[in-house]
Backbone as JSON Lines, residues from 0, in Angstrom:
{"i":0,"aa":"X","n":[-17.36,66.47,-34.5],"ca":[-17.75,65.18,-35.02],"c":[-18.06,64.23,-33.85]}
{"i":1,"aa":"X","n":[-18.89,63.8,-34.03],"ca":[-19.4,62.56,-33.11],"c":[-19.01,61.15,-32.95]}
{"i":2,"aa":"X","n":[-18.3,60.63,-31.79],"ca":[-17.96,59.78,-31.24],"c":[-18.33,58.65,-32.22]}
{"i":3,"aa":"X","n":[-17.74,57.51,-32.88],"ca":[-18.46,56.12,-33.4],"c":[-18.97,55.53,-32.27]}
{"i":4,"aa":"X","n":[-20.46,55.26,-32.29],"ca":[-20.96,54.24,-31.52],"c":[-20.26,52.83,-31.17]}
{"i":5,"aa":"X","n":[-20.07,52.26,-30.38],"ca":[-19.8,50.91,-29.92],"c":[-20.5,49.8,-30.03]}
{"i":6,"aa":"X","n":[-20.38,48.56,-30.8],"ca":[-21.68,47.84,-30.92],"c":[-22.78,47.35,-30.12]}
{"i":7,"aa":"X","n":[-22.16,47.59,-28.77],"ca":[-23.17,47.51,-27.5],"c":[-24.11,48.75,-28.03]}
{"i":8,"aa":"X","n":[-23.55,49.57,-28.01],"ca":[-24.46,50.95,-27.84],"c":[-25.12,51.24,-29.18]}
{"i":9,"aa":"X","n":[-25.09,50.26,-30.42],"ca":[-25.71,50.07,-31.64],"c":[-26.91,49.67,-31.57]}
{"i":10,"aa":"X","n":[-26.63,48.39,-30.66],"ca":[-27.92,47.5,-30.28],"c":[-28.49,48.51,-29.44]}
{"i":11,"aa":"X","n":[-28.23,48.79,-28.4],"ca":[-29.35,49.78,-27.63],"c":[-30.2,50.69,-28.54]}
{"i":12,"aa":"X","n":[-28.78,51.47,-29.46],"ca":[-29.88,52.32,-30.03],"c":[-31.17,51.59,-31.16]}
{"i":13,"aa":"X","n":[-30.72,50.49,-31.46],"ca":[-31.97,49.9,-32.2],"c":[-32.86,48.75,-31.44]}
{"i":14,"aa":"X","n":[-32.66,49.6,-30.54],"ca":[-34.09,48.8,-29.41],"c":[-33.71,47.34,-29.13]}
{"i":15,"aa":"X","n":[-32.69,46.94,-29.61],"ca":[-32.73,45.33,-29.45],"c":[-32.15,44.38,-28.09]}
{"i":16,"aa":"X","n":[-31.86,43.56,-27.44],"ca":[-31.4,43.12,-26.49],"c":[-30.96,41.68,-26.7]}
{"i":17,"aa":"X","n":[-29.76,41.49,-26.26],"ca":[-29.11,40.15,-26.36],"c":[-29.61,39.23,-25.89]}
{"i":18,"aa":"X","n":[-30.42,38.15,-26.14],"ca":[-30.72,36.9,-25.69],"c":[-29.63,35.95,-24.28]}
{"i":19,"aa":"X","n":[-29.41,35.28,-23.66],"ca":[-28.53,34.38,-22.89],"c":[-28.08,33.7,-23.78]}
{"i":20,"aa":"X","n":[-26.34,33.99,-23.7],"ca":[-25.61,32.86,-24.56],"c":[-26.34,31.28,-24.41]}
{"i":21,"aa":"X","n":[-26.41,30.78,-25.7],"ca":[-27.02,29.38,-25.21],"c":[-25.75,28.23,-25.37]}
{"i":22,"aa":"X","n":[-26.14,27.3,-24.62],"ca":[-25.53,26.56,-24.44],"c":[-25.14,25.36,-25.6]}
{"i":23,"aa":"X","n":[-24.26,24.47,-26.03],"ca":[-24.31,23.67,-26.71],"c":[-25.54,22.61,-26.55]}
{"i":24,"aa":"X","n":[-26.18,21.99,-27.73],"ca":[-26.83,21.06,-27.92],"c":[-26.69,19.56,-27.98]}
{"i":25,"aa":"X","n":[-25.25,19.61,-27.85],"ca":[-24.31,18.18,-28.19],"c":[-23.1,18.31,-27.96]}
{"i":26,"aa":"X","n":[-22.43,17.7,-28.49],"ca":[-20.84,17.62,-28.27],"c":[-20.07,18.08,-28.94]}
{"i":27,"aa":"X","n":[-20.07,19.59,-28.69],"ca":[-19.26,20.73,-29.58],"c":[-19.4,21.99,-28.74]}
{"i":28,"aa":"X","n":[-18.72,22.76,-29.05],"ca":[-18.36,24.17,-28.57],"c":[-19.35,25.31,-29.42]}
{"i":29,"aa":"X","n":[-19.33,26.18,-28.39],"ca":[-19.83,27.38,-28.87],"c":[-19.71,28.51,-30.02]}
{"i":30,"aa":"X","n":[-18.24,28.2,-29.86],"ca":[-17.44,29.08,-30.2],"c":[-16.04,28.39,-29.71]}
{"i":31,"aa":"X","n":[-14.82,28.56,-30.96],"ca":[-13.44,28.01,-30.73],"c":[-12.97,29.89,-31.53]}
{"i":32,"aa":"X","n":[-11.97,30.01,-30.92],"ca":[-10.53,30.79,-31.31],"c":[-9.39,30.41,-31.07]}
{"i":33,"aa":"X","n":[-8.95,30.83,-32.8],"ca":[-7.95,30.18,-33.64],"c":[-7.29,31.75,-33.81]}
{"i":34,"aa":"X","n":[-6.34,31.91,-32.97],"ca":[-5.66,33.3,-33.35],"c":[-6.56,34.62,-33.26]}
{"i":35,"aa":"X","n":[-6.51,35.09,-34.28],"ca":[-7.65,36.4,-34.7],"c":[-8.94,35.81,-35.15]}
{"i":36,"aa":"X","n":[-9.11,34.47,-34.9],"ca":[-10.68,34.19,-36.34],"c":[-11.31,33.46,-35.1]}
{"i":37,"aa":"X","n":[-12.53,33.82,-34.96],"ca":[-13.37,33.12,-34.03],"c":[-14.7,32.43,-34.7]}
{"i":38,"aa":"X","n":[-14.66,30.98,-34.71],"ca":[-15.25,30.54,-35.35],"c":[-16.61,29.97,-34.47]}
{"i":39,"aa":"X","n":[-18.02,30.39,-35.01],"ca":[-19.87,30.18,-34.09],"c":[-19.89,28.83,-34.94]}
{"i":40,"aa":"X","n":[-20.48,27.94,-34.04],"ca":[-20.99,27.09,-34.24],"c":[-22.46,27.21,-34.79]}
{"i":41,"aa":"X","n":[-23.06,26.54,-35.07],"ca":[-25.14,27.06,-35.73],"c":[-25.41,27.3,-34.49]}
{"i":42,"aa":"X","n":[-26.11,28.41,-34.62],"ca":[-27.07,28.62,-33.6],"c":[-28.54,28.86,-34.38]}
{"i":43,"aa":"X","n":[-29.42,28.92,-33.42],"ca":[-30.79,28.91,-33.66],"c":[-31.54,30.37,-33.15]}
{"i":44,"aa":"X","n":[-32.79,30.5,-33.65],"ca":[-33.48,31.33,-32.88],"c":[-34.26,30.91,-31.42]}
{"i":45,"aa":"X","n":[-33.5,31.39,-30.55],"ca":[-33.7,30.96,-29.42],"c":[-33.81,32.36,-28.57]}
{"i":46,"aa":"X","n":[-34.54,32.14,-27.75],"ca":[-34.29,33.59,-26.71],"c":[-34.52,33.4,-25.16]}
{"i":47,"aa":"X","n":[-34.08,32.78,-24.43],"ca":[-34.27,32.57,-23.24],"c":[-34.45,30.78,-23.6]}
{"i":48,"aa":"X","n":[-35.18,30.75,-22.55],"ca":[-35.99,29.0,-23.05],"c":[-37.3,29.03,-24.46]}
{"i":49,"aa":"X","n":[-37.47,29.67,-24.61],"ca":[-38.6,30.27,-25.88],"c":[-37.99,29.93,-27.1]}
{"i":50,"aa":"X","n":[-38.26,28.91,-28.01],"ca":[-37.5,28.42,-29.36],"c":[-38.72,28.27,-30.32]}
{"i":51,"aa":"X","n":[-37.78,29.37,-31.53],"ca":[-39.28,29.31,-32.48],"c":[-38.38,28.37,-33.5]}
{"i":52,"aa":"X","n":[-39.96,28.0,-34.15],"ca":[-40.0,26.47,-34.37],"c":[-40.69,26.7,-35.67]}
{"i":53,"aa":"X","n":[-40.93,25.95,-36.83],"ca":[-41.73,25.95,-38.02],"c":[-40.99,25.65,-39.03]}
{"i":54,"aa":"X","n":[-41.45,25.6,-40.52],"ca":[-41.08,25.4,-41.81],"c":[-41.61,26.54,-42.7]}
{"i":55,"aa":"X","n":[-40.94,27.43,-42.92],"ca":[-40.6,28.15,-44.08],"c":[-41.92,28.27,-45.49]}
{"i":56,"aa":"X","n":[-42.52,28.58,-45.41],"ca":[-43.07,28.07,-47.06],"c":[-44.65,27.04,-46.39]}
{"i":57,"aa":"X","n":[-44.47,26.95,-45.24],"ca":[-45.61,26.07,-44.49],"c":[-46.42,26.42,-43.55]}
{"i":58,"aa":"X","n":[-45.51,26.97,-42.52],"ca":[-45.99,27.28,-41.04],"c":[-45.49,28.71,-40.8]}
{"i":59,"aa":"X","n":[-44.4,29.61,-41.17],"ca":[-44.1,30.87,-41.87],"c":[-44.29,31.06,-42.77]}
{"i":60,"aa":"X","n":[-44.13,32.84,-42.39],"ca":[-43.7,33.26,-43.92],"c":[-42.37,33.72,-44.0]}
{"i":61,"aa":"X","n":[-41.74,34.07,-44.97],"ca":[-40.55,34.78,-45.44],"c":[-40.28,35.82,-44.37]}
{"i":62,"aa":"X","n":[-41.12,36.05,-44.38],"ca":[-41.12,37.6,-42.9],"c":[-40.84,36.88,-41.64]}
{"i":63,"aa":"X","n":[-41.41,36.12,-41.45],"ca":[-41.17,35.75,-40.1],"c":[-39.94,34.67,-40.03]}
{"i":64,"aa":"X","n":[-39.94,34.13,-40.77],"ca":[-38.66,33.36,-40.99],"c":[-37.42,34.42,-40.49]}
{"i":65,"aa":"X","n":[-37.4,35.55,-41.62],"ca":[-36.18,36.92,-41.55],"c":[-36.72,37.01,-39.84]}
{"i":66,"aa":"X","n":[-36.92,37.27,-39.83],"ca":[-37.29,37.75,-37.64],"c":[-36.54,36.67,-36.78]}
{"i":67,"aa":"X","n":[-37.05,35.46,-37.21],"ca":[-36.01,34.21,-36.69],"c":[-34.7,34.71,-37.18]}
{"i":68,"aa":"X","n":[-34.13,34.51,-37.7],"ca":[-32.79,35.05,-38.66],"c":[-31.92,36.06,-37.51]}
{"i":69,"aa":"X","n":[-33.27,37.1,-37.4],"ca":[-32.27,38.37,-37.18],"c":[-32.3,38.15,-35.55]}
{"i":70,"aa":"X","n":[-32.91,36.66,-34.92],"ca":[-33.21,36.78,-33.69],"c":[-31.65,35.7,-33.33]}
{"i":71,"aa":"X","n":[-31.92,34.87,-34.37],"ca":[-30.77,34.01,-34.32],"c":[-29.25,34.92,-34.15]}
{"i":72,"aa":"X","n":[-28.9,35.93,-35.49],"ca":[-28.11,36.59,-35.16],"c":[-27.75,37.43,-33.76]}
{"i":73,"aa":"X","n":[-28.79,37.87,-32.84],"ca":[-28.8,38.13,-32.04],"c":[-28.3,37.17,-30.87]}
{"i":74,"aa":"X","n":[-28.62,35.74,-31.22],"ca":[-27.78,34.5,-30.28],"c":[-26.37,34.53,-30.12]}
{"i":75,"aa":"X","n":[-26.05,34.92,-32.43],"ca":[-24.52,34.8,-32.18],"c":[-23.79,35.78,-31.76]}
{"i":76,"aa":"X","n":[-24.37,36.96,-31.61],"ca":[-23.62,38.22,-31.06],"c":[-23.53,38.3,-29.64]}
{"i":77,"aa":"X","n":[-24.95,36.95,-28.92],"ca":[-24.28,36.99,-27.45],"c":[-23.14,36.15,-27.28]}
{"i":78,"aa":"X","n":[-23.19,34.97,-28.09],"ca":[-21.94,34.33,-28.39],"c":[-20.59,34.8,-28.44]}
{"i":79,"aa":"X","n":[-20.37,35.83,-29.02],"ca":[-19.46,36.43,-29.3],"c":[-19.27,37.67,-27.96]}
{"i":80,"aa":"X","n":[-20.02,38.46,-27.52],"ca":[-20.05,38.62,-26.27],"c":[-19.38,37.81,-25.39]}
{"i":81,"aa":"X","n":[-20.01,36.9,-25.18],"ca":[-19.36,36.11,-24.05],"c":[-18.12,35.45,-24.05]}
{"i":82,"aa":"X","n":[-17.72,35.4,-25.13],"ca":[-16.56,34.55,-25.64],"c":[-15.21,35.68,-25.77]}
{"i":83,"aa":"X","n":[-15.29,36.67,-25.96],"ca":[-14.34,37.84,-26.45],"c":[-14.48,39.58,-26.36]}
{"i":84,"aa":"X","n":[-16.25,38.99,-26.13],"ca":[-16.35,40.72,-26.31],"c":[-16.82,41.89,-27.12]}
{"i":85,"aa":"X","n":[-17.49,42.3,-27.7],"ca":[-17.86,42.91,-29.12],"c":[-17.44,43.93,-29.77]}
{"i":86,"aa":"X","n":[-16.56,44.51,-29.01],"ca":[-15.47,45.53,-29.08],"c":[-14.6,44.6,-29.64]}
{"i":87,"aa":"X","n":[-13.8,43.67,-29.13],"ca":[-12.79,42.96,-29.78],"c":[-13.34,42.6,-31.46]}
{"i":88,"aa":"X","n":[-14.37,42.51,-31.82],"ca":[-14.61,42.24,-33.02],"c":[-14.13,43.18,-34.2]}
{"i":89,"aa":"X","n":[-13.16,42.57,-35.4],"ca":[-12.95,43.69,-36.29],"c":[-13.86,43.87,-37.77]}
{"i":90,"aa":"X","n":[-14.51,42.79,-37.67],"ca":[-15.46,42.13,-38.85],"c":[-15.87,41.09,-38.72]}
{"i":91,"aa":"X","n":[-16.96,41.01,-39.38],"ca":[-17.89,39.16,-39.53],"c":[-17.61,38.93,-41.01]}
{"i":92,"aa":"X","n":[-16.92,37.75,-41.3],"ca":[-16.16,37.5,-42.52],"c":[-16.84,36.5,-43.5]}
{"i":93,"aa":"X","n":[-17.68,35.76,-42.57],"ca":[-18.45,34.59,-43.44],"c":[-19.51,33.92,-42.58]}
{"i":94,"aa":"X","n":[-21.03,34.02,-43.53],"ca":[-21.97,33.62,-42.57],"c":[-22.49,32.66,-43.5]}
{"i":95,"aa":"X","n":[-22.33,31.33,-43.18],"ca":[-24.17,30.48,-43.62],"c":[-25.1,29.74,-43.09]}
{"i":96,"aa":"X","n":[-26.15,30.08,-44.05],"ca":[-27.41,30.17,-42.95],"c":[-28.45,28.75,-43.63]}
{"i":97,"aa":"X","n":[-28.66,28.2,-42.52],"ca":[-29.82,27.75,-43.87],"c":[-31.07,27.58,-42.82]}
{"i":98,"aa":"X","n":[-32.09,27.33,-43.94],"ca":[-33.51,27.53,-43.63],"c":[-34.14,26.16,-44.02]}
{"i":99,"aa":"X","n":[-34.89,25.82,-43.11],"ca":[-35.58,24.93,-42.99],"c":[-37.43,25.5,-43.83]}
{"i":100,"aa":"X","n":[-36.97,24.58,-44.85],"ca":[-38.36,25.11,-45.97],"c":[-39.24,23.71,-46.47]}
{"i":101,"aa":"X","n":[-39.88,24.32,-46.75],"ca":[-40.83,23.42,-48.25],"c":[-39.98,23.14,-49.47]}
{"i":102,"aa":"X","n":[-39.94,22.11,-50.15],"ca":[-39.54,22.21,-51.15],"c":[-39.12,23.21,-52.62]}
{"i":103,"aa":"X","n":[-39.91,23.65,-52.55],"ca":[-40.13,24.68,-53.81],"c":[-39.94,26.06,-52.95]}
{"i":104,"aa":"X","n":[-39.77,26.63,-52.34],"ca":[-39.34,27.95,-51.62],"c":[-38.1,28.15,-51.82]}
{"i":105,"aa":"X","n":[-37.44,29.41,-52.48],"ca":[-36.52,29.69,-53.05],"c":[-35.97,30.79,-52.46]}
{"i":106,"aa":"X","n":[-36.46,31.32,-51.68],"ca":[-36.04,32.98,-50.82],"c":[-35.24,32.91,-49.86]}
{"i":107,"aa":"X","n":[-34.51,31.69,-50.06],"ca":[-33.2,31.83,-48.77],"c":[-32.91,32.79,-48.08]}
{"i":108,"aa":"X","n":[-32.44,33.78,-49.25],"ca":[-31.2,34.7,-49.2],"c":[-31.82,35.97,-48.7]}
{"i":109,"aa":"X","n":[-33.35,35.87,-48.77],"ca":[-34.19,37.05,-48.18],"c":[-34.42,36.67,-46.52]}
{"i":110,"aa":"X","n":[-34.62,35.25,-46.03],"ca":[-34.45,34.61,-45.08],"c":[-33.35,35.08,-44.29]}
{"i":111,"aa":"X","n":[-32.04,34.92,-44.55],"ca":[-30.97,34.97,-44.09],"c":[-30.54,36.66,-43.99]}
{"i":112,"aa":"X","n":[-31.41,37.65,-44.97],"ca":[-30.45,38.8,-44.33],"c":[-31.38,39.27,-43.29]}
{"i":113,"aa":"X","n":[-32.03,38.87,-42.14],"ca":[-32.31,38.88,-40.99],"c":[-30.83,39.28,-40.43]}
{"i":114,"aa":"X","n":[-30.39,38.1,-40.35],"ca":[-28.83,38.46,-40.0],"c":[-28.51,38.96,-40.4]}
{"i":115,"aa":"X","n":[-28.15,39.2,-41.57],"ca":[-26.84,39.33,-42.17],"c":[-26.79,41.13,-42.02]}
{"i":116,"aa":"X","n":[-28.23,42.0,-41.93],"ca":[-28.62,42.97,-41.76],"c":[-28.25,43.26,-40.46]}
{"i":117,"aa":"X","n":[-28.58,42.79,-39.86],"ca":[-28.49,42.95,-38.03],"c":[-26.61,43.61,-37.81]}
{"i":118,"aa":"X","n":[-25.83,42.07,-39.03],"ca":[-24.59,42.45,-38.49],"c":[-23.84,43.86,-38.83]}
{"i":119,"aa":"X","n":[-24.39,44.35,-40.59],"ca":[-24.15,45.42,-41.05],"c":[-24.71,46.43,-40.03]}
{"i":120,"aa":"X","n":[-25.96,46.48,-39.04],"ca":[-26.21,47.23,-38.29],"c":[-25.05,48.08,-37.28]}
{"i":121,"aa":"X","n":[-24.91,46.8,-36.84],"ca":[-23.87,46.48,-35.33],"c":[-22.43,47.02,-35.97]}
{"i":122,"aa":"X","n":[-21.68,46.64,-36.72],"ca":[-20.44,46.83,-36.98],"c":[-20.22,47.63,-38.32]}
{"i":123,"aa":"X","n":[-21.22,48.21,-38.79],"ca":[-21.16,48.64,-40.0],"c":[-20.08,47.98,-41.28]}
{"i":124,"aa":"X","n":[-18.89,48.62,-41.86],"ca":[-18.77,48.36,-42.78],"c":[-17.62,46.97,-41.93]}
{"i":125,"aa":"X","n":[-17.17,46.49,-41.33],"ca":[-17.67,45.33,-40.62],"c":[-17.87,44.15,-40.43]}
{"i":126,"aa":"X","n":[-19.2,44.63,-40.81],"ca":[-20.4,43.65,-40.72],"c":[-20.76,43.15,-42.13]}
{"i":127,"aa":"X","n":[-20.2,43.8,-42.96],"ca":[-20.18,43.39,-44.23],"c":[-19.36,41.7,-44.53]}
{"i":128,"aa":"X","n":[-19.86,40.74,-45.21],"ca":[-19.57,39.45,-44.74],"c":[-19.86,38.77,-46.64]}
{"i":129,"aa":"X","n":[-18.98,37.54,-46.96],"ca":[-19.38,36.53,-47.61],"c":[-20.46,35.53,-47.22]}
{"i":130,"aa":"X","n":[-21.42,35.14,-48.06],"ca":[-22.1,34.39,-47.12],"c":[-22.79,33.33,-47.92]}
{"i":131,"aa":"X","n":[-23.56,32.1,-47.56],"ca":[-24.58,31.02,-48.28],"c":[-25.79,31.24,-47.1]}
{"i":132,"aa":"X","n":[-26.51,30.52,-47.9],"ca":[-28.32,30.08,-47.77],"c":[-28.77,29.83,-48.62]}
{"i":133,"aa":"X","n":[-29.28,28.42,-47.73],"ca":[-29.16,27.18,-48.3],"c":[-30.67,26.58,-47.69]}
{"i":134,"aa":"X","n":[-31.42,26.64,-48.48],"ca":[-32.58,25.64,-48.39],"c":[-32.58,24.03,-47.57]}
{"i":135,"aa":"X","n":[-33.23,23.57,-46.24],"ca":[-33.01,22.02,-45.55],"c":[-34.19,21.79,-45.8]}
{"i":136,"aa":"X","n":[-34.06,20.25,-45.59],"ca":[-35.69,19.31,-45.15],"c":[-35.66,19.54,-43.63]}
{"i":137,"aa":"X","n":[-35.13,20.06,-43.26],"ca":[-35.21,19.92,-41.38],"c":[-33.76,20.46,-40.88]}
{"i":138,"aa":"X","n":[-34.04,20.9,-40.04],"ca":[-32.97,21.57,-38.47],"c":[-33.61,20.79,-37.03]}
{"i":139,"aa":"X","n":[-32.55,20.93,-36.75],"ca":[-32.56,20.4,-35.04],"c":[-34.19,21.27,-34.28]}
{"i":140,"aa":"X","n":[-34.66,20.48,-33.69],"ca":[-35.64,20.71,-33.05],"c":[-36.76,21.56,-33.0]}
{"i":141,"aa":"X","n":[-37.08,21.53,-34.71],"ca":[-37.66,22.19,-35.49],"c":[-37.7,23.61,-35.98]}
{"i":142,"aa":"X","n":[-36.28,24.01,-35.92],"ca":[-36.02,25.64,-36.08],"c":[-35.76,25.93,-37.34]}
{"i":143,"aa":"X","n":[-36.61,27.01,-37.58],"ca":[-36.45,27.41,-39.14],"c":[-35.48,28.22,-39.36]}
{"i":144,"aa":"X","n":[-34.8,28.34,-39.42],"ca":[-32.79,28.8,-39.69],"c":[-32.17,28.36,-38.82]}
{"i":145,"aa":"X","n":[-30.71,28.23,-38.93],"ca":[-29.57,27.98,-38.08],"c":[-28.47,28.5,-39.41]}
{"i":146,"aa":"X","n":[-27.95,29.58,-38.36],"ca":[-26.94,30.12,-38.81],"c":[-25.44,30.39,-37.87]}
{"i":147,"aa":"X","n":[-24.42,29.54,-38.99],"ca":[-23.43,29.81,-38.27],"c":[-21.92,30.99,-38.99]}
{"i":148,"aa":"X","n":[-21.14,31.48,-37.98],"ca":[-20.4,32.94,-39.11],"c":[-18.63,32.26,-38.2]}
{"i":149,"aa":"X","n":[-17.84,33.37,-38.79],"ca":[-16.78,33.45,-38.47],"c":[-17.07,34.68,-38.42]}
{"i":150,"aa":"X","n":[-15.8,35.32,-37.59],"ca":[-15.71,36.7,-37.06],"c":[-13.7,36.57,-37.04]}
{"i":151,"aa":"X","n":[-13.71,38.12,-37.64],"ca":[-12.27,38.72,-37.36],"c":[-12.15,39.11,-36.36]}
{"i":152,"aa":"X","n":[-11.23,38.8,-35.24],"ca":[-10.8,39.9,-34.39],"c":[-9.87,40.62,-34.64]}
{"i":153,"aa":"X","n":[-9.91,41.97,-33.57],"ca":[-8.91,43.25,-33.76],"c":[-7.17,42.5,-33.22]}
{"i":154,"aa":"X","n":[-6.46,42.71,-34.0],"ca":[-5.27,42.66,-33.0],"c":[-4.83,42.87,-31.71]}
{"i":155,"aa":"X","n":[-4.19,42.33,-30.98],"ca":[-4.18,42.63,-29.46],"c":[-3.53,43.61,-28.95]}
């Protein structure tokens, strides 16, 4: 029987690569731990200095929105990287996401499993999570999702 992959070595095998933890936008933390529960602040789709930007239903589509999503998730997993480690992770327990849309656009929840997919990737059963998405008139500096999760850690 074959070794379980490691979530580092998840992401490799699905071609993907961690973005640079980003930095706060304001006056808050990245990430706080509270015992075993490590709680992400929103993050965005960001990847280096490169920030995608648009409205949902306007300037995307549903597809590309989910790509932001799963790029965003990729922010919070460097987050979590940098903060603890991804091995230390025992599950992602609660994610919400919301999307910056048009009025009448209703596909949140197709929006959001960008992530929410990414995490079932990485940690398998896991990565399995409670979650919202939630339709905005606007996000910070024009980003079409911001999603923020809690994460279980393993005991020490």
């Amino acid at each position: 029987m074959e070794p379980a992959l490691t979530p580092d070595e998840r992401i490799a095998k699905l071609g993907l690569v961690l973005p640079p933890p980003p930095t706060p936008a304001g006056a808050y933390l990245e990430s706080k731990r509270v015992g075993r529960i490590l709680y992400l602040a929103g993050h965005g789709p960001i990847d280096g200095s490169k920030i995608t930007t648009g409205t949902v239903g306007k300037d995307m589509t549903t597809e590309q929105a989910a790509a932001a999503a799963q790029l965003t998730g990729l922010s919070l997993l460097s987050t979590i990287r940098a903060a603890v480690g991804l091995d230390a992770v025992e599950g992602i327990v609660s994610v919400l996401g919301l999307v910056n849309c048009v009025p009448w656009f209703t596909d949140q929840p197709t929006v959001i499993d960008g992530c929410s997919n990414l995490f079932f990737e990485v940690f398998g059963e896991g990565g399995k999570h409670t979650r919202s998405a939630i339709g905005v008139a606007s996000l910070p500096f024009g980003i079409p999702v911001e999603i923020e999760c809690v994460a279980l850690l393993r005991e020490d």
